[in-house]
N, C-alpha and C positions, 0 to 999 in steps of 0.2 A: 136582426136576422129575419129572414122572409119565411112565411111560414108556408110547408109544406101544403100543392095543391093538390087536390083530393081526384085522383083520375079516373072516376064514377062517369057514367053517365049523367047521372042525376045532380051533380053539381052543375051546377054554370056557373059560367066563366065570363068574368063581364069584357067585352072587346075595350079594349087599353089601348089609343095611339100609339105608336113606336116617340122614345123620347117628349111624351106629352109633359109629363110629372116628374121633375129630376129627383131623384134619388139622392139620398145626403149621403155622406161617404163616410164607412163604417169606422174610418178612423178620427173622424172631426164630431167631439162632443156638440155642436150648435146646430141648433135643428135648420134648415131652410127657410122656414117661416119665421125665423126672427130676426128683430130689425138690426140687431147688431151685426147678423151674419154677414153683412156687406165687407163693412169697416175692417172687420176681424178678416176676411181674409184677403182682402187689400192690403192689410199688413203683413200678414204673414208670407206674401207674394214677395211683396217687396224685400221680407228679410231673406230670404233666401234667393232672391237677385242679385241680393247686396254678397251673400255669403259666395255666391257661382259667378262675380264677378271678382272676388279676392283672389279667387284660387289665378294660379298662373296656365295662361294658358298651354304653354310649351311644353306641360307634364304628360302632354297626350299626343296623338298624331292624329293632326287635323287636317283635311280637305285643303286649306285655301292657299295653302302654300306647295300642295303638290297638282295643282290644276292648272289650268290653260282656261285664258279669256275668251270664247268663242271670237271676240272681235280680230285679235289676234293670229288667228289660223288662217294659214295660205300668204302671208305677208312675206314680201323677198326678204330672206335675209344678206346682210352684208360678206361679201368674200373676203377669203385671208389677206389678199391683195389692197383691198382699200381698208381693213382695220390695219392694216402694216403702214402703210400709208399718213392713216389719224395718228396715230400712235409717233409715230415719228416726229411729224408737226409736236406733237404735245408734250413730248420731251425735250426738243428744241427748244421749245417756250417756259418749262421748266429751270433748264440749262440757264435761260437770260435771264430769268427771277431771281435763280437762284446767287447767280452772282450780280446783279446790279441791283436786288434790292434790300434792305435792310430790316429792324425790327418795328419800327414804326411804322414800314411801308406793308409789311406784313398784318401787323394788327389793325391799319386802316382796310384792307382788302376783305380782312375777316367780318369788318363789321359792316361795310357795303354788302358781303354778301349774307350775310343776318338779316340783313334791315329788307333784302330786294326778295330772299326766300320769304319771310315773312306777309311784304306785302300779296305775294302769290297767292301765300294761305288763305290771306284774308279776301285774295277776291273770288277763291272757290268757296268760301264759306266758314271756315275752318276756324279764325281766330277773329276775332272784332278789326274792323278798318280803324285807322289811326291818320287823325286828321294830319294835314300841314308838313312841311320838311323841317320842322323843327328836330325831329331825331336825327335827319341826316346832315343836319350841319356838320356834329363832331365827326362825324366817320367820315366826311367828305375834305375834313380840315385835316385829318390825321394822315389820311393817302395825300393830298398835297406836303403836309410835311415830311413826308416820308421820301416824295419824287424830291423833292428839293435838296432834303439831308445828302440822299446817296448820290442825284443828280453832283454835287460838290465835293463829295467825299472820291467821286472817280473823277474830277478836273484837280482836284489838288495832288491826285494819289503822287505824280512825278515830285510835286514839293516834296510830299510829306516823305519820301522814299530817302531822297537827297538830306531833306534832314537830318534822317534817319540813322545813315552813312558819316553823316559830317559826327554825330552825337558818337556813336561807336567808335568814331577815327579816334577822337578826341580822348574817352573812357582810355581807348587802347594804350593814346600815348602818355595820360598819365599814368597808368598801372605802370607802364615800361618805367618812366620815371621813379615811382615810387620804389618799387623792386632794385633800382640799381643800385641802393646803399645793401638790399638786403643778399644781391649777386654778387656783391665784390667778393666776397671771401670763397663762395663755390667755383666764380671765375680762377684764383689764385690756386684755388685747389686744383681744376683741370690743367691748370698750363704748369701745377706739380707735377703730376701724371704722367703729364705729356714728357716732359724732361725725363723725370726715370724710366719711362718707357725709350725713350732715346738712347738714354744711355747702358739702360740694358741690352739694347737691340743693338747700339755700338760693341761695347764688351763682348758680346754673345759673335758678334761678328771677327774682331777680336783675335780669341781665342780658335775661329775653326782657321784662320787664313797662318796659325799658328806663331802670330806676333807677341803672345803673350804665352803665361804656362800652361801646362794642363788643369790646371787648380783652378784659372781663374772663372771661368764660366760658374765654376759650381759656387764658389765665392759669391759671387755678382747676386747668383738664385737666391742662394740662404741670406743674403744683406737683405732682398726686396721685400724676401717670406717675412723677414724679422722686425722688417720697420712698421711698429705700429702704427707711426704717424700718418704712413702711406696708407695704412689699409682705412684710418678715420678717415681720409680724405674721400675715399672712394663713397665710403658708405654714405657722408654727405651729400656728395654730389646724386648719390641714388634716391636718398632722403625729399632731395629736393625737386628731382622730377615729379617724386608722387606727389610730392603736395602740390605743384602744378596742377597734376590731373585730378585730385580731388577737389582743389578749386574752381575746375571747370565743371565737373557735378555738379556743386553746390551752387554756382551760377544758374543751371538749369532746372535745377530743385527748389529754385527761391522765388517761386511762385505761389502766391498765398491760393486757395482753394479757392475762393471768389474769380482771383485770374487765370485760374484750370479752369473752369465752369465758362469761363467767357469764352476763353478760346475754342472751348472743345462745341460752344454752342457756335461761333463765327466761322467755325471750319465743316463742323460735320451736322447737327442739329438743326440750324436756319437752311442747308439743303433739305433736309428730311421733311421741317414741317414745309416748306413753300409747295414738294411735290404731295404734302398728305393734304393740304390747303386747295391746292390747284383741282383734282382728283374729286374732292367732296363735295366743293363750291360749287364748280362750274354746271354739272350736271342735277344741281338745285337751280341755281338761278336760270340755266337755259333748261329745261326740263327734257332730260336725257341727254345733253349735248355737252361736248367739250369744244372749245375751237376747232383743235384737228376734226372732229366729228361732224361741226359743223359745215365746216368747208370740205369736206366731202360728202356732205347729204349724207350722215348717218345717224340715227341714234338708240340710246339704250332705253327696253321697258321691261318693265317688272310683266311678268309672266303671266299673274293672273289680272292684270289690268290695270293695279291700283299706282298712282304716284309716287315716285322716287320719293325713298324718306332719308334725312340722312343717316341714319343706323345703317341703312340700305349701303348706301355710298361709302361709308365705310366698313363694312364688309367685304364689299367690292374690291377697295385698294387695299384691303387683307389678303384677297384673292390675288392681288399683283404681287405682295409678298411672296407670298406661297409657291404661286409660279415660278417665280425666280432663284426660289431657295431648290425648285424640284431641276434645276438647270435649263430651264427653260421649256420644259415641257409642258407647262400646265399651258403657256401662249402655245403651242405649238400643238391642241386639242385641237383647236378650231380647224383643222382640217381633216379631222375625221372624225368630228361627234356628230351628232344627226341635227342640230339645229346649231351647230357651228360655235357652241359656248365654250371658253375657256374655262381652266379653274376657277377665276374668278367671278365667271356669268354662273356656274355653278353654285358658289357658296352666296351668289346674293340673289338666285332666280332668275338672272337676267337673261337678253338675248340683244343684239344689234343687228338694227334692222335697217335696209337701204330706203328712204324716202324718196329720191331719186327716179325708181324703179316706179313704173304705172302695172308691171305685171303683176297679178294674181293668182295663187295655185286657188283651180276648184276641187272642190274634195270632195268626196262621195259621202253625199249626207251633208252639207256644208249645214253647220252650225250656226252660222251667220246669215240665213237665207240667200 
């Protein structure tokens, strides 16, 4: 504690530099002048760098995500009309992945674009250089194997179809075979049926043209009600369709879970990842670009300046979710938000910007000098 100055005349006050003599701070037991004071709180710095580096930063609302790169300001952006445009192209190209390519040709593509983000990184600094193309061998043997697989698997598709057809003919016509020692007797029973149905129908006819008595019609009814035999017959032959039809169920129920999982991934999954592949890759490896984007001079930046991450990227194609779940409104921003973002440029900060364009807005105070 500082002890009280005496505001007499008669004291003096000795003139003290401003900031000459640091003062130790009333809450740190170690004087200034001793030698450990350094070390001590060098460490002490440190642990609590360490502890305000644990914490998460997202618990708070920070600047860097709601700012704008001065670099950025006054850049054309892209109109509805050429991201309609990209967008088209890149669905197209989607479209042909998704049906000409396969799962080998997929996980070679994944790891090309692993191997080409990474070299990125490393030549802004980011991660250590990695000598030789020794990494790229497997991923570049994997995408050959993959064009080759599918490359085949669509010049045989006509065989395989025809196979396919011959195998089923075949199945069909032995089951038909099989079944007709177990049809004889429901055949026998219809063509029972059918005769007392005849001959009812004769009788019945019969009696109204009045060639027989009055009695006989009613005769003819109570014999048919009364023969059991006939009515077994019927219920057989009803017996028998059902078990048809649950035959045919259990045809299509006689897929083990392994070959649900396959199919449900060959039909609907292998589209979903190639367009969530396509989406995340591309604008890693070309830095903000997809082909359609590319070929029309556009691309995507992160707001406040920094490099597409791919957290980033996919957020993004979270955003094309979203939009498409909203019916299509969230694409359908872009013509009337103030820097032309969709839902998407939204949830990941982005904006698409025309390269193409030489013009620049100046703006009062330009940031940028």
């Amino acid at each position: 504690m500082i002890p009280p100055v005496d505001p007499s005349p008669s004291a003096a006050v000795p003139s003290v530099p401003e900031a000459s003599v640091p003062l130790p701070s009333p809450a740190s037991p170690v004087s200034a002048a001793s030698p450990a004071s350094s070390p001590v709180r060098r460490l002490l710095a440190k642990r609590r760098g360490a502890s305000e580096a644990a914490e998460d930063p997202r618990d708070w609302i920070t600047p860097e995500d709601l700012n704008v790169a001065p670099a950025l300001l006054g850049l054309p952006l892209a109109s509805p009309w050429q991201r309609a445009k990209a967008m088209a192209v890149d669905v197209g190209l989607v479209t042909v992945l998704s049906n000409f390519g396969n799962t080998p040709l997929l996980g070679g593509c994944c790891w090309v674009a692993y191997r080409w983000y990474k070299r990125q990184r490393a030549s802004r600094g980011e991660v250590q250089q990695e000598s030789g193309w020794l990494g790229w061998a497997p991923a570049l043997c994997l995408v050959a194997f993959g064009l080759y697989t599918s490359t085949m698997e669509h010049i045989d598709e006509p065989t395989k179809r025809a196979r396919r057809e011959a195998v089923a003919a075949a199945a069909v016509d032995k089951a038909d075979r099989h079944d007709d020692t177990d049809t004889t007797d429901v055949h026998e029973d219809v063509k029972d049926l059918v005769k007392h149905a005849v001959a009812t129908a004769t009788a019945a006819a019969s009696a109204a043209s009045g060639s027989a008595s009055g009695g006989l019609e009613q005769e003819v009814i109570r014999r048919v009600e009364q023969d059991g035999e006939l009515q077994r017959k019927a219920d057989r032959v009803r017996i028998k369709a059902l078990q048809e039809e649950v035959r045919t169920l259990k045809d299509e129920a006689k897929r083990s879970p392994l070959e649900k999982l396959r199919h449900w991934w060959e039909v609907v999954g292998l589209n979903l990842v190639w367009a969530f592949v396509y989406f995340v890759a591309f604008p890693l490896i070309w830095p903000g670009q997809t082909p359609g984007k590319r070929l029309m001079g556009l691309r995507i930046v992160e707001l406040t300046g920094k490099p597409l991450k791919p957290m980033l990227c996919v957020r993004r194609y979270g955003g094309y979710a979203a939009g498409a779940t909203t019916g299509g409104m969230g694409f359908l921003q872009i013509l009337w938000d103030a820097n032309r973002q969709g839902l998407h440029d939204k949830a990941a900060h982005t904006a698409v910007i025309d390269t193409r364009n030489p013009r620049r807005l100046r703006l009062t105070g330009d940031l940028t000098g």
